[in-house]
C-alpha positions in Angstrom: 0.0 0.0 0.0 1.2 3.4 -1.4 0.4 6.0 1.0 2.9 8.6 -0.1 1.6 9.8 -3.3 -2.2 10.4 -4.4 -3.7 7.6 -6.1 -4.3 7.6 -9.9 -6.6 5.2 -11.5 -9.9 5.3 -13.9 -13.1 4.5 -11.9 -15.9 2.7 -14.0 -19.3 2.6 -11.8 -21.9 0.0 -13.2 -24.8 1.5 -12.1 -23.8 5.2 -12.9 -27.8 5.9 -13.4 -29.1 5.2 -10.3 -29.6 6.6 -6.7 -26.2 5.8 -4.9 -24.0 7.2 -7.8 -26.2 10.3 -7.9 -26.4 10.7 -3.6 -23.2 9.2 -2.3 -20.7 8.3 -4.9 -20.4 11.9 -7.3 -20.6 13.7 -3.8 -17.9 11.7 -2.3 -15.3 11.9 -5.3 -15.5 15.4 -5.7 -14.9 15.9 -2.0 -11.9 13.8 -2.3 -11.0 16.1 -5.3 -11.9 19.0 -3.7 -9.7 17.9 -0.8 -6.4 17.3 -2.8 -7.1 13.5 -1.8 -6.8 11.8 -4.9 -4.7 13.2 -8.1 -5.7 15.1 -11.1 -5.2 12.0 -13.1 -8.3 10.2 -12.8 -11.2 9.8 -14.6 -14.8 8.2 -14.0 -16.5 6.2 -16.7 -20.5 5.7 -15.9 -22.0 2.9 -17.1 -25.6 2.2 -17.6 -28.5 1.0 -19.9 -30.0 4.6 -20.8 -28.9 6.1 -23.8 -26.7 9.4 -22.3 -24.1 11.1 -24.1 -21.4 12.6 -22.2 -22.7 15.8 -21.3 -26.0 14.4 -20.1 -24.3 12.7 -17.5 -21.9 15.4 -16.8 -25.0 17.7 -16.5 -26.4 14.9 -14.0 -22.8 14.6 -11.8 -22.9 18.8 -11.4 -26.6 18.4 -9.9 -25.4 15.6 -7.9 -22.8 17.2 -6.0 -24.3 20.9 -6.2 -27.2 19.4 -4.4 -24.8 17.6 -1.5 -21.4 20.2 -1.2 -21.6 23.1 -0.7 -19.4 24.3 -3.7 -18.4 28.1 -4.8 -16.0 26.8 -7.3 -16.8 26.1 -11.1 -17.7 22.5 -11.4 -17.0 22.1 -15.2 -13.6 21.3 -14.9 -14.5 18.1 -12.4 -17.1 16.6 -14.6 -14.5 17.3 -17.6 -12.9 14.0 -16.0 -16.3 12.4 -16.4 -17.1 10.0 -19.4 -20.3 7.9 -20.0 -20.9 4.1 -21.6 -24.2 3.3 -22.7 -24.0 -0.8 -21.8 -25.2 -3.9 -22.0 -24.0 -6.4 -19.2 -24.7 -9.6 -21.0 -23.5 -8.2 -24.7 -19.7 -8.9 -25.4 -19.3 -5.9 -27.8 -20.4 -3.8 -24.4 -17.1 -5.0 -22.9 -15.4 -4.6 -25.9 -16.3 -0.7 -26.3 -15.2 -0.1 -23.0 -12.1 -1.9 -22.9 -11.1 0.5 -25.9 -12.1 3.4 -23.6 -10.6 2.8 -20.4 -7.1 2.0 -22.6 -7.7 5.9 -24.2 -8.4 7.5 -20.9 -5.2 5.1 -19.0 -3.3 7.5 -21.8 -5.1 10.8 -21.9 -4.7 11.0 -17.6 -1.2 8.4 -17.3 -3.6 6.0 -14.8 -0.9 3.6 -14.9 -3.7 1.6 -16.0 -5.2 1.5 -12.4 -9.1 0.4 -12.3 -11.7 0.4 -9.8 -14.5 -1.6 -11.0 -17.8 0.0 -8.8 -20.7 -2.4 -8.9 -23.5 0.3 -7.2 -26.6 -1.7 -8.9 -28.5 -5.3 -8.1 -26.6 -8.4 -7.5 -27.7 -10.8 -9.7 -25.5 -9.0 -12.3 -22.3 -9.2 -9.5 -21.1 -12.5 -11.2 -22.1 -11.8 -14.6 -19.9 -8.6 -14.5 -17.1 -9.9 -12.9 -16.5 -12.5 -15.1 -16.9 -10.8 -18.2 -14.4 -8.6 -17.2 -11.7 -11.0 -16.4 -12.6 -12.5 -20.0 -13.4 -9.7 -22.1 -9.2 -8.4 -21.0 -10.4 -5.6 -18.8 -8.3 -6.6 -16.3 -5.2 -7.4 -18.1 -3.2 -3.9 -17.5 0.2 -2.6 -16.0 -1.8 -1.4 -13.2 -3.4 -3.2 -10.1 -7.5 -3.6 -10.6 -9.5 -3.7 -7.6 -13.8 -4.5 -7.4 -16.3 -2.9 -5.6 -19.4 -4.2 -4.4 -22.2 -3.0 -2.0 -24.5 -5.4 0.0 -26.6 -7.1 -0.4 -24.1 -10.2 -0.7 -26.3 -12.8 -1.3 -29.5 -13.8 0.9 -28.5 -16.5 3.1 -24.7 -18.4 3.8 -25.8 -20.9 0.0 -26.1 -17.8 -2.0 -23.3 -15.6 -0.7 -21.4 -18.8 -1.4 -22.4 -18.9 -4.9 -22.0 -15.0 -5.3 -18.3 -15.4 -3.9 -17.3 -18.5 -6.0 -18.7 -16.7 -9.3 -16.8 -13.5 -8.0 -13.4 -15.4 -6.8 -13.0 -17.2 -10.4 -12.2 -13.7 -12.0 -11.1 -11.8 -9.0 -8.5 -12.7 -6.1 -10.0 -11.7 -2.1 -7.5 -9.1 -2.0 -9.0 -7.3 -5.2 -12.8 -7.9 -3.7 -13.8 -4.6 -1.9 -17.3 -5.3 -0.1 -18.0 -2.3 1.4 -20.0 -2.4 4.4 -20.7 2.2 4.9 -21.1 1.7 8.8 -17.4 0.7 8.5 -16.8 4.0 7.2 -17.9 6.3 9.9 -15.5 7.9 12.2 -16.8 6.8 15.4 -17.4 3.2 13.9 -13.3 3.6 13.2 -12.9 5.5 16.7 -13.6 1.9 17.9 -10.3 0.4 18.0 -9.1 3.6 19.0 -10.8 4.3 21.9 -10.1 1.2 23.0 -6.8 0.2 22.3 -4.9 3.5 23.0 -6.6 4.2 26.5 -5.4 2.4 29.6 -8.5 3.7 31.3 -10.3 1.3 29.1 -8.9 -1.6 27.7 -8.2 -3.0 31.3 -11.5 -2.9 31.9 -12.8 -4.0 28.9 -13.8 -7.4 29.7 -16.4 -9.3 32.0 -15.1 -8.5 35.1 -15.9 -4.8 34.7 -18.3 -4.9 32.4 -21.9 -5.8 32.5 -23.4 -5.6 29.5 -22.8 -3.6 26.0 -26.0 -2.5 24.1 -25.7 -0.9 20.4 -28.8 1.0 18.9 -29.4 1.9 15.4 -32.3 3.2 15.2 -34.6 4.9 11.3 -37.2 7.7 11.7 -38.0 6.8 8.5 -40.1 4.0 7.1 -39.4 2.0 3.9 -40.0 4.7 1.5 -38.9 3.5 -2.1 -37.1 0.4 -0.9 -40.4 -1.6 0.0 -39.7 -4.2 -3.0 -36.3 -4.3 -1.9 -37.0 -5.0 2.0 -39.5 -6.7 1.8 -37.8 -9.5 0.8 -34.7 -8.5 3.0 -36.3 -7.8 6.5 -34.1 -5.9 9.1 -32.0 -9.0 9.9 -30.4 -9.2 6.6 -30.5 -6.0 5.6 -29.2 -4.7 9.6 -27.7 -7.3 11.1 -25.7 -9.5 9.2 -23.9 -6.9 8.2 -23.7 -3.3 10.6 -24.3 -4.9 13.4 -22.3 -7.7 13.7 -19.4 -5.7 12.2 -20.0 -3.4 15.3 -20.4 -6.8 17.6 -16.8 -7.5 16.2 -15.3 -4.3 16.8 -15.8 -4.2 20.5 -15.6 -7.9 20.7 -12.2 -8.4 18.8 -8.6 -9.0 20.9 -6.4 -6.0 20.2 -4.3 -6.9 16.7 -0.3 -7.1 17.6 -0.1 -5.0 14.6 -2.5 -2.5 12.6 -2.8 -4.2 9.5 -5.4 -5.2 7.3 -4.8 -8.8 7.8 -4.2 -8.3 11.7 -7.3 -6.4 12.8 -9.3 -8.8 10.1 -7.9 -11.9 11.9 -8.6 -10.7 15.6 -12.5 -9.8 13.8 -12.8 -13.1 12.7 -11.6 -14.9 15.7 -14.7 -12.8 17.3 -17.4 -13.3 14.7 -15.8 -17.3 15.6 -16.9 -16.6 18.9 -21.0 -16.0 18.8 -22.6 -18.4 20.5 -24.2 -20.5 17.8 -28.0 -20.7 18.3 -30.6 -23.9 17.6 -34.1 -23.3 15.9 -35.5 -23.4 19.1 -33.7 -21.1 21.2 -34.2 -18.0 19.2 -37.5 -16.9 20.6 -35.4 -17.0 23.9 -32.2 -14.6 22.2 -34.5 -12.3 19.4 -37.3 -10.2 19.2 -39.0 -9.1 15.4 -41.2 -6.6 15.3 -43.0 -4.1 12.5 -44.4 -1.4 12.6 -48.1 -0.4 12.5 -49.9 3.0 12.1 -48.4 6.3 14.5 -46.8 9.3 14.8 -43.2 10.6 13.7 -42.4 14.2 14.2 -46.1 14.9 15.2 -47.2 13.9 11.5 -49.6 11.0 10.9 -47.5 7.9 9.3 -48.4 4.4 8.1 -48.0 1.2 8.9 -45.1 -1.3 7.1 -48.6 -3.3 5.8 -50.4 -0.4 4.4 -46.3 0.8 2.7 -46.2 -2.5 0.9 -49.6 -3.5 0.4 -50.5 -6.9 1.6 -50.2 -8.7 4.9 -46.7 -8.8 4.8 -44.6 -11.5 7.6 -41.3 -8.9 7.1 -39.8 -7.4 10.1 -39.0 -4.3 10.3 -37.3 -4.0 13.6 -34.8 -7.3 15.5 -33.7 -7.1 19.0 -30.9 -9.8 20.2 -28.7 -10.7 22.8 -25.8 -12.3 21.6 -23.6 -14.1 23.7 -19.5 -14.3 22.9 -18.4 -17.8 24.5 -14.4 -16.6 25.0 -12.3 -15.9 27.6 -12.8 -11.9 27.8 -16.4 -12.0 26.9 -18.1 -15.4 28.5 -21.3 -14.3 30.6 -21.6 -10.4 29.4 -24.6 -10.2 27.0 -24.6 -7.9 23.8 -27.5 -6.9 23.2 -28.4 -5.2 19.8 -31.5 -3.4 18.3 -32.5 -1.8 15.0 -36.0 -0.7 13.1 -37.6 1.7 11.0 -40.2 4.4 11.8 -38.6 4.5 15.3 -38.8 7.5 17.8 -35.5 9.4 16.0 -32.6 8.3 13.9 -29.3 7.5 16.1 -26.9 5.0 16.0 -25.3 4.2 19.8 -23.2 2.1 21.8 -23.4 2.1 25.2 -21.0 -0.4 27.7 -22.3 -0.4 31.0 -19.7 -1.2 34.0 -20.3 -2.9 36.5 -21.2 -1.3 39.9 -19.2 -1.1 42.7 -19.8 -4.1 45.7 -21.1 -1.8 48.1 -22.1 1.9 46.8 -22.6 4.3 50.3 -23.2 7.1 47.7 -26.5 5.8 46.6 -29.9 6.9 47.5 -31.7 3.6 47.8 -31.0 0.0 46.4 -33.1 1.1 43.2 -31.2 4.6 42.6 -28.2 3.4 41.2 -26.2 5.2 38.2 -23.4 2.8 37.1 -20.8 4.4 34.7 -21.2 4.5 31.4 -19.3 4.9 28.2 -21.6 5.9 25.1 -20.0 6.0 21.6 -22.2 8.3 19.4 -22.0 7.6 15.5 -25.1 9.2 14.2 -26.1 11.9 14.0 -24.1 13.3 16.8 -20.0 12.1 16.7 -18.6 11.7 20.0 -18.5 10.1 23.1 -20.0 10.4 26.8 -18.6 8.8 30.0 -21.0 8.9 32.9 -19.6 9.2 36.1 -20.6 9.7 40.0 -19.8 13.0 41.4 -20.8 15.0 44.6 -22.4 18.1 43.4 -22.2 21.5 45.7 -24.4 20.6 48.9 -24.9 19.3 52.1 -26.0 15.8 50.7 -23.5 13.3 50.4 -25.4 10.9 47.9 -23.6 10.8 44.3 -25.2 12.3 41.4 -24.4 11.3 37.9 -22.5 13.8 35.5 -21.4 13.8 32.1 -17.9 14.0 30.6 -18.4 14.7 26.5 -16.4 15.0 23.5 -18.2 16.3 20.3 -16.6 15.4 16.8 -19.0 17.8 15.0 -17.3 21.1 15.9 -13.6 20.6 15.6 -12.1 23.1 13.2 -16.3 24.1 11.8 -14.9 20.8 9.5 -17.1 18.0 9.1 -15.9 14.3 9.4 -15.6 12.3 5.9 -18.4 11.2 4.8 -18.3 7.1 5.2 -18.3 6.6 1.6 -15.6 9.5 0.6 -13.1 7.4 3.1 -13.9 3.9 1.9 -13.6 5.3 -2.2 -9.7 6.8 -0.8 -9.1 3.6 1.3 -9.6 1.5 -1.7 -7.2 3.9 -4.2 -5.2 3.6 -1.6 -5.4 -0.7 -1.5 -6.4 -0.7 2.4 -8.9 -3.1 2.7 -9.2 -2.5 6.6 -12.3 -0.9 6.7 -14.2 -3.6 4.4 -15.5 -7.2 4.6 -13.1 -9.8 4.2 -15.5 -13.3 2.7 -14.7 -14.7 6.3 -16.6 -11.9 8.2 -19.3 -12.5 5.3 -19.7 -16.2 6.0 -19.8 -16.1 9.5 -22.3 -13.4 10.1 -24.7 -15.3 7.6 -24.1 -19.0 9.5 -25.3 -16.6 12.7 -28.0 -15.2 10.8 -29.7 -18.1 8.9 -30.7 -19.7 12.0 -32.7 -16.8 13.2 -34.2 -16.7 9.8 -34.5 -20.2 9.5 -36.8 -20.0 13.0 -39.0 -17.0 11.9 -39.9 -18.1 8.2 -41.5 -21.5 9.8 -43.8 -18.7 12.1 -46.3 -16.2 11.2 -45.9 -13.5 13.2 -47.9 -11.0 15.2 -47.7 -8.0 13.5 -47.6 -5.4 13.8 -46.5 -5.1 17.4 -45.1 -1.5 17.8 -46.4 2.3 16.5 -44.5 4.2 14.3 -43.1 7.0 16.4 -41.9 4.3 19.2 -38.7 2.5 20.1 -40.1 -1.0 18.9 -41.9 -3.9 20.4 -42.4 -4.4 24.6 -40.6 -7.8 24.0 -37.7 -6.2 23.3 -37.6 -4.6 26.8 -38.7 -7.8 28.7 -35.7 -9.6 26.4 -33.0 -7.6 28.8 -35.3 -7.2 32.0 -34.9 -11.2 32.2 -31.3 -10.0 33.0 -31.9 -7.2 35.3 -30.7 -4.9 32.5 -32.7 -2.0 31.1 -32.3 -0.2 27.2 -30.4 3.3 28.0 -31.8 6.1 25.8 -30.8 7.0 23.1 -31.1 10.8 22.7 -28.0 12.9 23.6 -30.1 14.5 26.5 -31.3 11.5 28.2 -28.9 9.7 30.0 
């Protein structure tokens, strides 16, 4: 990996039509352009079905990013470095046109002959694509070739097998970039560092000191255009198996003796190894589904998941779990997880709750108690909270909790990359840290498929939670069976 020098290479999105080009991918490369991340040699080759010249889709990358940066600059010159392929993914003379153009552009911006391969549209077409590229000679360069592909990867563990084998016989794993955005985010990154470069912490960070670890990641929003989509996804595919599991592994995962790619993927692993394999019949005991029904968001009238897709649909739209880790560091502390749509507010939140003290004098009563906290905020809000005991000015003597924070949003008035911007530079770059290695992939789906397995033998009884609340009362019995509670999830609550 070449840090030294700003990456070169032509980028050729499949997909360059469609709603992630247009809202996260434009944005994101002109912000690494606009940042002096990535060199003036590049250029970006769309590819889709409709019929665009050029300039159509360099009219369609200006509204793109004018509509996400705030940019005072002329945008012409950008979108100069902009190029569109009218293609067929199944017609060889496709592949043939745009061999013949990537070679041109390789000599018009001296690429080296460098080539990320972008797959931002549906998967079926993943192996299809990747083979034909490999045959057709689009890989055969001076440079390295690297392919991108967003989730979903496959359905269940048979069919992200299939998907890898088809992807594997053109591509090597080090080439295959699955991007997984939570891995992206800076607090999802701040992970590793909060833990592994504070004393305070990492001593503690295990099941002596440690009672329980809860992540939240929570949608205001309902299905919207996605209903075809999720409804045959669900939140445990489209949630679980990859963001939060990733998330499990971060605070699960042994610190790496080095930070490499291979290191920190390895210590992941190991961790997604870890999960306590569940039967069929023990998942109504570890997991709660739930969907939403008819209520309030923002004070404004919303409907139900049913009334969205139109029939009585068996999809959930919300999962709680409590996953056990069966290691050394880990055995006996549940992590419990929890994510849904048309929820009270959009957040994403961890929380590791220590254990209390034998004996506490400074409490109140038996019930009163405040144990410490550390709370990781990675949306909307970057940062982190500890919550501590302190005795505030008075005669009492009883401990009140208080609140040590660090905000990530105001440093320098600069905002933190956006996830995508980072993972496009990480992958010019060849670090393949921050995405899914086919290990991670299987694992989390042998987790998953069980759950799955249990839920698509049961009709459910949905809905079981408004719009406008934070999910099903199932999923707060689920961690009262362990004394436990959910800790909110707004900044002011504590």
């Amino acid at each position: 990996m070449n840090t030294l020098h700003k990456p070169k290479a032509v980028i050729v999105i499949f997909g360059a039509t469609g709603d992630l080009a247009k809202r996260k991918l434009f944005p994101s490369i002109y912000k690494l352009y606009q940042n002096g991340k990535i060199d003036h040699d590049f250029a970006v080759v769309g590819v889709a079905r409709r019929p665009w010249t050029n300039d159509v889709f360099r009219e369609n990358v200006k509204q793109s990013v004018q509509n996400a940066v705030p940019c005072q600059e002329e945008l012409d010159d950008f979108t100069s470095h902009f190029y569109y392929h009218p293609f067929d993914v199944t017609n060889p003379s496709s592949y043939h046109d745009l061999r013949s153009l990537l070679s041109d552009l390789d000599g018009q911006y001296g690429t080296e002959g460098n080539r990320i391969f972008y797959l931002a549209m549906a998967p079926e077409f993943f192996g299809t694509i990747a083979n034909n590229l490999k045959s057709y000679g689009l890989k055969d360069t001076n440079g390295w070739t690297r392919l991108v592909i967003e989730k979903p990867f496959g359905h269940d563990l048979s069919s992200a097998k299939k998907l890898n084998e088809e992807l594997r016989a053109a591509f090597e794993e080090e080439e295959i970039y699955r991007i997984d955005h939570y891995l992206g985010k800076e607090m999802v990154q701040n992970i590793e560092v909060i833990r592994f470069a504070n004393a305070i912490f990492e001593h503690l960070w295990n099941n002596r000191f440690i009672s329980n670890i809860q992540i939240t990641s929570s949608e205001a929003l309902g299905v919207e255009e996605r209903a075809g989509y999720y409804d045959k996804s669900g939140a445990l595919r489209d949630m679980v198996q990859n963001h939060m599991l990733q998330m499990v592994a971060l605070l699960a995962m042994e610190p790496p003796i080095k930070l490499t790619t291979d290191e920190i993927r390895s210590e992941k692993i190991k961790a997604l190894r870890s999960l306590r394999p569940l039967s069929v019949d023990e998942v109504s005991t570890y997991f709660v589904r739930g969907q939403y029904g008819r209520g309030k968001v923002n004070e404004n009238d919303v409907l139900g998941y049913r009334d969205e897709v139109g029939h009585d649909s068996n999809t959930e739209t919300y999962v709680a779990g409590k996953i056990m880790i069966d290691n050394y560091r880990w055995a006996g502390v549940p992590f419990y997880i929890r994510t849904g749509k048309r929820m009270k507010e959009k957040s994403t939140k961890i929380v590791v709750e220590f254990k209390d003290i034998p004996m506490n004098l400074y409490y109140k009563n038996d019930t009163d108690k405040h144990p410490n906290l550390l709370v990781i905020h990675i949306q909307p809000d970057e940062g982190i909270t500890l919550h501590l005991n302190a005795k505030k000015v008075s005669a009492s003597s009883i401990a009140t909790p208080i609140k040590l924070s660090y905000n990530n949003n105001g440093i320098d008035g600069m905002n933190t990359p956006e996830a995508y911007e980072k993972l496009l530079h990480d992958c010019m770059l060849g670090d393949a840290t921050n995405f899914t290695h086919w290990d991670e992939v299987a694992l989390s789906w042998s987790y998953v498929d069980t759950i799955s397995q249990a839920w698509e033998n049961e009709k459910a009884a949905f809905p079981n939670y408004d719009a406008g609340t934070m999910g099903p009362d199932a999923a707060d019995e689920l961690l009262a069976k362990d004394g436990f509670h959910w800790w909110p999830i707004s900044n002011d609550d504590k």
